[in-house]
C-alpha positions as CSV (number, residue, x, y, z in Angstrom):
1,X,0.0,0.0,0.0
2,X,1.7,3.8,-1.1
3,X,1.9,5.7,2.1
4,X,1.1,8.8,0.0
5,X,-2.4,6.9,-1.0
6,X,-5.3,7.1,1.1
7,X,-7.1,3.8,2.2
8,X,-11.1,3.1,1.4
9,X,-12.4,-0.2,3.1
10,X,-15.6,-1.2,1.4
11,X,-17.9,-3.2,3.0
12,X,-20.3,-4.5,0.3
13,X,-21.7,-8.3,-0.4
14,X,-23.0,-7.5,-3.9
15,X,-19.9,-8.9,-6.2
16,X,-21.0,-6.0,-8.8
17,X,-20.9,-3.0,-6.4
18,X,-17.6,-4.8,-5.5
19,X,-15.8,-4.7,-8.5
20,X,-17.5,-1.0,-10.0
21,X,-15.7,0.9,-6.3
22,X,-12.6,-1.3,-6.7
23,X,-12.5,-0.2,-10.5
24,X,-13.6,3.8,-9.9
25,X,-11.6,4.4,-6.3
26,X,-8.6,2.8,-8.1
27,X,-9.0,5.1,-10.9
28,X,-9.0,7.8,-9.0
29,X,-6.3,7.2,-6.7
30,X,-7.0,5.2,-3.4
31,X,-6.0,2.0,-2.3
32,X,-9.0,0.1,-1.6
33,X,-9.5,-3.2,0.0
34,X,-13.1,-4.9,-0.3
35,X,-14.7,-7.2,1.6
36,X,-18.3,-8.9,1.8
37,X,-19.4,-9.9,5.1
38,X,-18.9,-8.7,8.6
39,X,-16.5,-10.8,10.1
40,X,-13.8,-9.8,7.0
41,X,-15.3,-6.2,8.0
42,X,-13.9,-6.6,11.7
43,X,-10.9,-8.0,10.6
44,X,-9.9,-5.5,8.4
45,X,-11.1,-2.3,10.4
46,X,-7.7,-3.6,12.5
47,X,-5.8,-1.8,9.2
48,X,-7.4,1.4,10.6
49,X,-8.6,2.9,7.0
50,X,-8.4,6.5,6.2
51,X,-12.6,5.9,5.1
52,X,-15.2,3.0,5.3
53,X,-18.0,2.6,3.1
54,X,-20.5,0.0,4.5
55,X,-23.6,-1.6,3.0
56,X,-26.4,-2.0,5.6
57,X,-27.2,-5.6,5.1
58,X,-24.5,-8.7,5.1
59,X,-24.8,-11.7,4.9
60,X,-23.4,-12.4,8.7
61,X,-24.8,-9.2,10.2
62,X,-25.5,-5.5,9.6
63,X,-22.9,-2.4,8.5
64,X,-24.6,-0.6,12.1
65,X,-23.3,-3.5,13.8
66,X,-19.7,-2.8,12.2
67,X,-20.5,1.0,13.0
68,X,-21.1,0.7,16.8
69,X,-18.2,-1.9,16.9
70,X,-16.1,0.6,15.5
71,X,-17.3,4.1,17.5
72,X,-16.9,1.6,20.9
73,X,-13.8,1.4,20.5
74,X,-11.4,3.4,22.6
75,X,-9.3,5.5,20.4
76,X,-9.1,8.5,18.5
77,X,-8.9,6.4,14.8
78,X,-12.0,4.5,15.9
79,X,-14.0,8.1,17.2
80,X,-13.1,10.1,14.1
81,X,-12.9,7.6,11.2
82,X,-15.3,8.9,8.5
83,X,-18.0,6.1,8.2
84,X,-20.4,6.0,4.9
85,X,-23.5,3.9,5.1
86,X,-24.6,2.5,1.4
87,X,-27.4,0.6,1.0
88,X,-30.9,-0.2,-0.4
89,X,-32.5,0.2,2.6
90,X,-34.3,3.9,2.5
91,X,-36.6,3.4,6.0
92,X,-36.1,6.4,8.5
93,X,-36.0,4.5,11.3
94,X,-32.5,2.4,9.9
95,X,-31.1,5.8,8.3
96,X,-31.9,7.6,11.9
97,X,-30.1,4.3,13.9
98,X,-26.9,4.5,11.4
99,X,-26.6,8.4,11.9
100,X,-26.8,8.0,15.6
101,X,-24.6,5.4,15.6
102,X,-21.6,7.7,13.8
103,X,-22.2,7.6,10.1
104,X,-21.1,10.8,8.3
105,X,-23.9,9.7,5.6
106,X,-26.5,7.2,4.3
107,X,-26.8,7.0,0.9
108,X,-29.5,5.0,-0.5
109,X,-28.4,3.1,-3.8
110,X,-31.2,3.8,-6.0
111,X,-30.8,7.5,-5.4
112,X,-27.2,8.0,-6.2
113,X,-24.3,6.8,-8.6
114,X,-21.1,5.2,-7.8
115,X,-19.2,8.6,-9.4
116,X,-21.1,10.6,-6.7
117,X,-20.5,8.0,-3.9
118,X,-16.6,8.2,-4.7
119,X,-17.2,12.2,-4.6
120,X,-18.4,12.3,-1.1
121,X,-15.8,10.1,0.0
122,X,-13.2,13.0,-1.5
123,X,-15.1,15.5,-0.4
124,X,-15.1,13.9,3.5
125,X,-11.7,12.9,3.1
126,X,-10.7,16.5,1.9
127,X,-12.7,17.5,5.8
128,X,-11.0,15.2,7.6
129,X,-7.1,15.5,6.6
């Protein structure tokens, strides 16, 4: 992994989301590590990434789950890493849960494209560093 590179994990079961943000993060310049369930998710939140985009629904558990595993931990990677819910689920009640769990966003995939997805993630990592 380039030091000078920032580091995406994406936390997404569908194989096609999977390859289309490994593909356009690549692209556009961020080492990117994928995973689709929620134990590879734990494991690889140990690599502390710079940003984590996280589908809702896995097949082994939720991305909120991940979330309030994440924020409960005690240190100042785990309070402040940017955390980007994506998913198909668009009920209130799950988008207000994520957002007062931590999550800088919830995006709902029918409403928005990959290209804008990888924006935000700029535009928070642009925030954040």
């Amino acid at each position: 992994m380039d030091e000078n590179n920032q580091h995406v994990l994406v936390v997404e079961d569908s194989e096609s989301y999977q390859m289309l943000f490994a593909d356009k993060l690549s692209e556009e310049g961020f080492d990117t590590t994928v995973v689709g369930t929620k134990a590879e998710a734990k494991e690889k939140v140990a690599t502390k990434p710079d940003i984590i985009l996280l589908d809702y629904t896995l097949p082994d558990g939720t991305g909120e789950e991940i979330l309030k595993m994440i924020r409960g931990q005690d240190s100042q990677w785990s309070a402040s890493v940017p955390v980007l819910m994506f998913t198909q689920h668009d009920d209130p009640e799950k988008i207000a849960d994520s957002v007062s769990a931590g999550a800088q966003a919830y995006m709902v995939k029918k409403d928005i494209t990959v290209s804008e997805v990888v924006e935000k993630i700029q535009k928070q990592l642009d925030i954040t560093n």
